[in-house]
C-alpha positions in Angstrom: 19.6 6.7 17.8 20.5 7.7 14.1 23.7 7.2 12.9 24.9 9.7 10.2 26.9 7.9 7.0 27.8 4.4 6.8 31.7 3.7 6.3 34.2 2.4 7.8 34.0 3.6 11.6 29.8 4.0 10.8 29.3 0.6 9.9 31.4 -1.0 12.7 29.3 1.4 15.4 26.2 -0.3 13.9 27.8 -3.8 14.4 28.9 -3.1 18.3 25.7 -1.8 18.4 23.9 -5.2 17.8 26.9 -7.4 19.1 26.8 -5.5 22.3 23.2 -4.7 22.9 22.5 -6.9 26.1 25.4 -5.2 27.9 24.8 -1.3 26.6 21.2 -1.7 27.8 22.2 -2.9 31.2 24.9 0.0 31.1 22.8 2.8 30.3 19.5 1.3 32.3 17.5 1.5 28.6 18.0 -0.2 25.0 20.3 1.4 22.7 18.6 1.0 19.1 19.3 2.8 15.7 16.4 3.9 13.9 17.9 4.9 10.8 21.1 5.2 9.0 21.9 8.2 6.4 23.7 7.8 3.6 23.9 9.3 0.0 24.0 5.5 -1.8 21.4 3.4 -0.4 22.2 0.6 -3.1 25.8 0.2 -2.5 27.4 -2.7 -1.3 27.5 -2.8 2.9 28.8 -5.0 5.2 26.2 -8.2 6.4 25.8 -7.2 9.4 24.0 -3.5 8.1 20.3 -3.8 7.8 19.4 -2.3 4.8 15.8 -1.5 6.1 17.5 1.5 8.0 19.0 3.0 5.2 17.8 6.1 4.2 19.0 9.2 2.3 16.8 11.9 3.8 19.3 12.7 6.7 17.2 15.6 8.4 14.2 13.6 8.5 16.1 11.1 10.2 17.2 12.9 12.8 13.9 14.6 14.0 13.2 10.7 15.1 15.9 10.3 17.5 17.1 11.3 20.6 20.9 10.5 20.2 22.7 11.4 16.8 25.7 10.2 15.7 27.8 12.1 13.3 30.7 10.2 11.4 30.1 11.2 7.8 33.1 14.2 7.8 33.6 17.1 6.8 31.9 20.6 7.1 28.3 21.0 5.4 26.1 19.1 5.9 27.6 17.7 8.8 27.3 21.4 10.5 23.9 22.3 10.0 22.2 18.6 10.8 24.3 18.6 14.2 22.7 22.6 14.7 19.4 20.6 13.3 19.4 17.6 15.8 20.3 20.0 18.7 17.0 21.9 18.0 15.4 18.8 18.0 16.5 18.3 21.3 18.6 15.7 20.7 22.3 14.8 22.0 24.6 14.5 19.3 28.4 12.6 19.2 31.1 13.8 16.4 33.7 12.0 15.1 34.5 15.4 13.2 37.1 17.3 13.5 37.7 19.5 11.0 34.0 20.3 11.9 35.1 21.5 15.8 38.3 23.2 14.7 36.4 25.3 12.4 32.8 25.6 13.9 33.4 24.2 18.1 31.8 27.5 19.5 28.8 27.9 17.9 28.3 24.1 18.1 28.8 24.1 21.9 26.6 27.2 22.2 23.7 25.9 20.5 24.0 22.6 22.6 24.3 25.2 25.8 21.0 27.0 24.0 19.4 23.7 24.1 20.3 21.7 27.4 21.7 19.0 25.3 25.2 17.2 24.9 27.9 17.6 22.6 30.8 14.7 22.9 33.6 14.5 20.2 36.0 11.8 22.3 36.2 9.9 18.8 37.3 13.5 16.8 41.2 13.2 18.4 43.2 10.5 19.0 40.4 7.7 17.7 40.0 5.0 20.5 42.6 6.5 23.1 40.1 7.5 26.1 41.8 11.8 26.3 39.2 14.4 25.7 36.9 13.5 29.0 40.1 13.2 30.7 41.2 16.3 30.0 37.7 17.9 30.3 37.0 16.2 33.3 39.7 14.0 35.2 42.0 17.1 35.2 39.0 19.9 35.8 40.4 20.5 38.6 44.7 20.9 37.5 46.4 23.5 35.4 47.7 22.4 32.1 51.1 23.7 30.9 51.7 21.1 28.0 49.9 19.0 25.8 52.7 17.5 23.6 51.2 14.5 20.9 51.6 12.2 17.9 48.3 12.7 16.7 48.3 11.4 13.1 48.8 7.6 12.7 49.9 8.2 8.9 52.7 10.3 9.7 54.2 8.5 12.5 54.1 5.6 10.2 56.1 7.0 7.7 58.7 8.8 10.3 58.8 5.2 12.0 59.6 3.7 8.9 62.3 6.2 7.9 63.9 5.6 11.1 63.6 2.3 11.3 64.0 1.3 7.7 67.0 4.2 6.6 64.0 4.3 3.6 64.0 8.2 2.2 60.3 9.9 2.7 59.0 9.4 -1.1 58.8 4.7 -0.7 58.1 5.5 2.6 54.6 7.0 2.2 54.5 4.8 -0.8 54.2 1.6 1.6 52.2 3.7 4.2 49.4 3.5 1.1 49.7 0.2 -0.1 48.9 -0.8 4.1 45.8 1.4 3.7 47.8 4.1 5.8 47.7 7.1 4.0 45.2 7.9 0.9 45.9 8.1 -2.4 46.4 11.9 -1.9 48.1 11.9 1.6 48.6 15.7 2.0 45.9 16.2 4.8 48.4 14.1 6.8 52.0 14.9 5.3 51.5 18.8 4.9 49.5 18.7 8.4 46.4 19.6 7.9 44.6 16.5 10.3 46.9 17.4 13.6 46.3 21.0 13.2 42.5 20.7 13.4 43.3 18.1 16.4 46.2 20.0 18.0 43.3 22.9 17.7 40.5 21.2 19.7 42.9 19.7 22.3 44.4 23.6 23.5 40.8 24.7 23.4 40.3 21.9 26.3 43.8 22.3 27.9 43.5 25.7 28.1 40.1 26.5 28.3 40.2 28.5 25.6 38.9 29.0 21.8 41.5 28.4 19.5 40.3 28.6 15.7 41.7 26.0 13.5 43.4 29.1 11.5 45.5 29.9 14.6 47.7 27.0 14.7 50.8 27.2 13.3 51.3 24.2 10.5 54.7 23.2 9.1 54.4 19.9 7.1 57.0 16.8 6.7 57.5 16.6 3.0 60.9 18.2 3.5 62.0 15.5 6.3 65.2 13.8 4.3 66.7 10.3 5.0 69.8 12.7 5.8 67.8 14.1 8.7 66.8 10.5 10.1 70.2 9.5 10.2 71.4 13.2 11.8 68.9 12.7 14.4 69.7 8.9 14.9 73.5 10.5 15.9 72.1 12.3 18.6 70.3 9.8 19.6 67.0 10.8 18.6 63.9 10.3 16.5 61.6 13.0 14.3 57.7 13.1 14.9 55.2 15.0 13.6 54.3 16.5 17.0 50.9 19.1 17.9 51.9 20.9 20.7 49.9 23.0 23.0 51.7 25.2 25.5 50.6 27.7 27.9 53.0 31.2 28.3 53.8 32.6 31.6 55.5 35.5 32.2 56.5 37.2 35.7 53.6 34.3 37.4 50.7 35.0 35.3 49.3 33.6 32.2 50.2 35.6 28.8 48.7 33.6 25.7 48.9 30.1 24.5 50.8 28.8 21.7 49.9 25.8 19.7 51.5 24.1 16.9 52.0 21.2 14.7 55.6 20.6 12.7 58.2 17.9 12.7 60.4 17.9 15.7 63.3 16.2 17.3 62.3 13.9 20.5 65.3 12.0 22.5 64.8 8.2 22.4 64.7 8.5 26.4 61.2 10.6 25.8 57.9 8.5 26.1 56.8 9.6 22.8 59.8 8.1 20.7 59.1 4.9 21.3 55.6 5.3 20.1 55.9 3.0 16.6 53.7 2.3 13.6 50.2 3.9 13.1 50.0 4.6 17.1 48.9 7.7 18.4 50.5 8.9 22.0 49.4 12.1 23.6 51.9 13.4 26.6 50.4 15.8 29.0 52.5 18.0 31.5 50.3 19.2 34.5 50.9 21.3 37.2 49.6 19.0 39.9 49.2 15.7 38.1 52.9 15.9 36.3 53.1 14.1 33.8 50.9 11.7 31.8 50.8 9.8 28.7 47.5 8.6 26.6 48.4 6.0 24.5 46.4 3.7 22.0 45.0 3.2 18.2 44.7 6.6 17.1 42.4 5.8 13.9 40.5 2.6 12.4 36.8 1.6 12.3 36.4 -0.2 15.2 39.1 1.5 17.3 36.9 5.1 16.7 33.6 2.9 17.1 34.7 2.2 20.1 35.4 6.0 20.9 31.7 7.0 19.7 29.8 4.0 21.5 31.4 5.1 24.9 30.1 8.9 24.5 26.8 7.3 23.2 26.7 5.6 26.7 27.3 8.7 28.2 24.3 10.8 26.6 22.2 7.9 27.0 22.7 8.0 30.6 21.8 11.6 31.1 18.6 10.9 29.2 17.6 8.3 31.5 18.8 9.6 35.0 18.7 13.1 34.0 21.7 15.7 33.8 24.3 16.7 31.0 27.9 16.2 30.4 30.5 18.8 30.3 30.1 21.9 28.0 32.1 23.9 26.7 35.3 26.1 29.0 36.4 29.2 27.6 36.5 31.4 30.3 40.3 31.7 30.4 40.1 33.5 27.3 43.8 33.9 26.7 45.3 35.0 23.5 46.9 32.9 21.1 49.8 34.0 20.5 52.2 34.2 17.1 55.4 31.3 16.9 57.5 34.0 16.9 56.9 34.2 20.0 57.6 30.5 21.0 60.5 29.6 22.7 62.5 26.1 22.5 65.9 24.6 20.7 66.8 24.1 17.8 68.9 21.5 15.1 70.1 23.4 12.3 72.0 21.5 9.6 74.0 23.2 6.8 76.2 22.7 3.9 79.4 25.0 4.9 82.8 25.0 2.8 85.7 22.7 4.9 87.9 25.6 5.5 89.5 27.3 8.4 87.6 30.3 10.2 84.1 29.7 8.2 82.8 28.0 12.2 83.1 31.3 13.5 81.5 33.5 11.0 78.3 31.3 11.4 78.8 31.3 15.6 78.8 35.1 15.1 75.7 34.9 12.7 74.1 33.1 15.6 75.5 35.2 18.8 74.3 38.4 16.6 70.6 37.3 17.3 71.6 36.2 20.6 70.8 32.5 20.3 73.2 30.3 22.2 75.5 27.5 20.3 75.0 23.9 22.4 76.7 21.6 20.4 78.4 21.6 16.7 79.4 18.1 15.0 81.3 18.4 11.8 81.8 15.8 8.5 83.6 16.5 6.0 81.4 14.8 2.8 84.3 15.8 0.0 83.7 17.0 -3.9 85.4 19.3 -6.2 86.1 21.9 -6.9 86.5 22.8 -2.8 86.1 21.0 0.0 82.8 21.0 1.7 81.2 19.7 4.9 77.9 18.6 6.6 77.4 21.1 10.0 75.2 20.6 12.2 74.4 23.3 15.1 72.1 22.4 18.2 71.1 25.6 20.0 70.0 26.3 23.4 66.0 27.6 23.9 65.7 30.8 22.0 62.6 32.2 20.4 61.4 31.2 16.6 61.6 35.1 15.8 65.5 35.4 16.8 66.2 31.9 14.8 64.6 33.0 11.3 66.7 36.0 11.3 69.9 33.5 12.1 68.8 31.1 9.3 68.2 34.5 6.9 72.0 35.8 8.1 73.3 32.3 7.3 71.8 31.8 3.6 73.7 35.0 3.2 77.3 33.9 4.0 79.4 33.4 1.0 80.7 30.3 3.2 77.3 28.5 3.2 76.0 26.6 0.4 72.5 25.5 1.4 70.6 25.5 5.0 69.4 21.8 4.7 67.0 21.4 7.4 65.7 23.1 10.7 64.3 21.5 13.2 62.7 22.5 16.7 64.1 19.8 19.4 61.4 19.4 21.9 60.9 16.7 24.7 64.4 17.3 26.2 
């Protein structure tokens, strides 16, 4: 086996490696053993328990000695063409990437088709939390409507926090980095970017499906207020970032698939609210099945170590008793479809001048797009020169499309100071 890079979830698959041999050789009927480790700084400091004798910075070399690879140095090149490489070579490969199957899963899984060999990524979503071979295998034989998930342990950490703590979003990702959370530069969490590329690989599955990592629709949480918390609190609710997969029916047959990532309302009473800290929770809605909830360490090295040794078992196997693991399943081939086009509620908070007849003018700015008022709660928050007041407006489901025009009429009334916040309210 070679093992590609050497960090934090690399090193700690070379330590299970040695710590566990007796029991993954009697597993897979044949020793497991690394015969080299790439990396670009062969003199840095590493852990004890690396042998620096494996070390080596000529990656494709490396691989044209092994029969299992193991991927976990990120990002696109060269992580793309030694995978395509060690496929050639006619070896089974295991990804921890995903950026890397967002952005390149077809030809990946085509070339392993080309060559009879496997391609397993359960480490790329959700770190430890056993969901891509349940998905692609458990529920083969269901029909996914949902996949609903708190896929970025940063984020949920800092939304936890806020809740939690009443702590505004600035100190919170400030703590979330001094735990080792988030990075120095935490946008690839906050603005989104991570659960896209995962909310992008797990439709693909659901669904069966391509969906590019370009196709998801991305809203960040850099906007989410203290204020927000606290409004959600009141209805007895919590705000995650949520990746959300959906299939689209109309008149009994499938029309396209939506997926998503953004912050969103949940009801305390929903599975995924109570899902604290750095956890990652995925919540599944199947036809048959019903419902189902993966649950578990979404990130850390030996969590996602853990993640890459069970789909190194897996390979192995089929090496020694012959056979190969699931491919790819596109053959639905449905459309992915625009948000405007998705349909759910909504939590609209504004600033509004106190004053008699300014509620109806914004339920007739609503009504004129034909999206349906639920619930309105009202508090006055004072300051000259006039009156003002905190509104916010729960809707029933309408589509994204009809709400963006309501939210453009509204920024228009002379009676509203400032749309605050928007928020999708999903879960209920």
């Amino acid at each position: 086996m070679a093992l590609l890079g050497s960090g934090v979830v690399g090193s700690e698959v070379a330590r299970l490696l040695v710590e566990q041999a007796a029991d993954l050789t009697a597993r897979v009927g044949a020793p497991l053993e690394i015969v080299g480790i790439a990396v670009r700084r062969p003199l840095a400091d590493r852990p004890a328990h690396i042998d620096t004798a494996l070390l080596t910075t000529d990656a494709a070399g490396l691989i044209r000695k092994a029969d299992i690879v193991v991927e976990v140095i990120g990002g696109i090149e060269p992580a793309r063409s030694l995978l395509l490489e060690a496929m050639d070579h006619g070896a089974g490969v295991v990804t921890a990437n995903k950026a890397l199957l967002a952005e390149h899963g077809p030809e990946l899984f085509a070339r392993a088709a080309d060559r009879d060999v496997d391609l397993y990524f359960e480490p790329a979503v959700a770190g430890a939390i056993p969901l891509i071979r349940p998905l692609r295998e458990s529920l083969a034989g269901d029909r996914v409507m949902r996949v609903l998930g708190i896929v970025n342990g940063t984020t949920n950490f800092v939304l936890d926090l806020m809740d939690r703590t009443g702590a505004d979003f600035d100190d919170a990702v400030a703590q979330a980095q001094q735990l080792g959370y988030a990075e120095a530069d935490p946008s690839a969490d906050v603005e989104g970017h991570d659960a896209a590329a995962k909310a992008a690989i797990l439709a693909s599955i659901a669904f069966h499906t391509r969906v590019p990592g370009a196709s998801v629709h991305r809203e960040g949480m850099t906007g989410i207020t203290a204020a927000d918390v606290t409004a959600a609190r009141e209805m007895d609710s919590v705000i995650k970032l949520l990746a959300v997969g959906e299939r689209v029916v109309a008149d009994g047959r499938d029309v396209g698939v939506i997926v998503r990532v953004h912050p969103a309302l949940i009801p305390r009473s929903h599975p995924l609210a109570g899902v604290h800290g750095a956890y990652n929770a995925v919540y599944v809605e199947a036809a048959a099945a019903g419902q189902l909830m993966f649950y578990g360490p979404g990130a850390g090295g030996t969590p996602t170590a853990s993640a890459v040794l069970g789909d190194v078992v897996a390979i192995a196997r089929h090496l020694v008793g012959g056979g190969r693991g699931t491919g790819e399943s596109a053959y639905a081939e449905l459309p992915v479809l625009p948000m405007a086009q998705v349909r759910t509620r909504y939590h609209v908070r504004l600033d509004v001048i106190d004053r008699p007849g300014v509620l109806a003018r914004i339920a007739e700015a609503f009504a004129s797009h034909g999206v349906s008022i639920e619930t309105v709660r009202q508090r006055p928050v004072g300051g000259a020169p006039q009156q003002r007041a905190d509104l916010v407006v729960v809707t029933h489901t309408a589509t994204d499309s009809s709400l963006a025009a309501t939210m453009t009429d509204l920024a228009g009334l002379d009676v509203v100071g400032e749309v605050m916040s928007v928020l999708r309210v999903e879960g209920a």
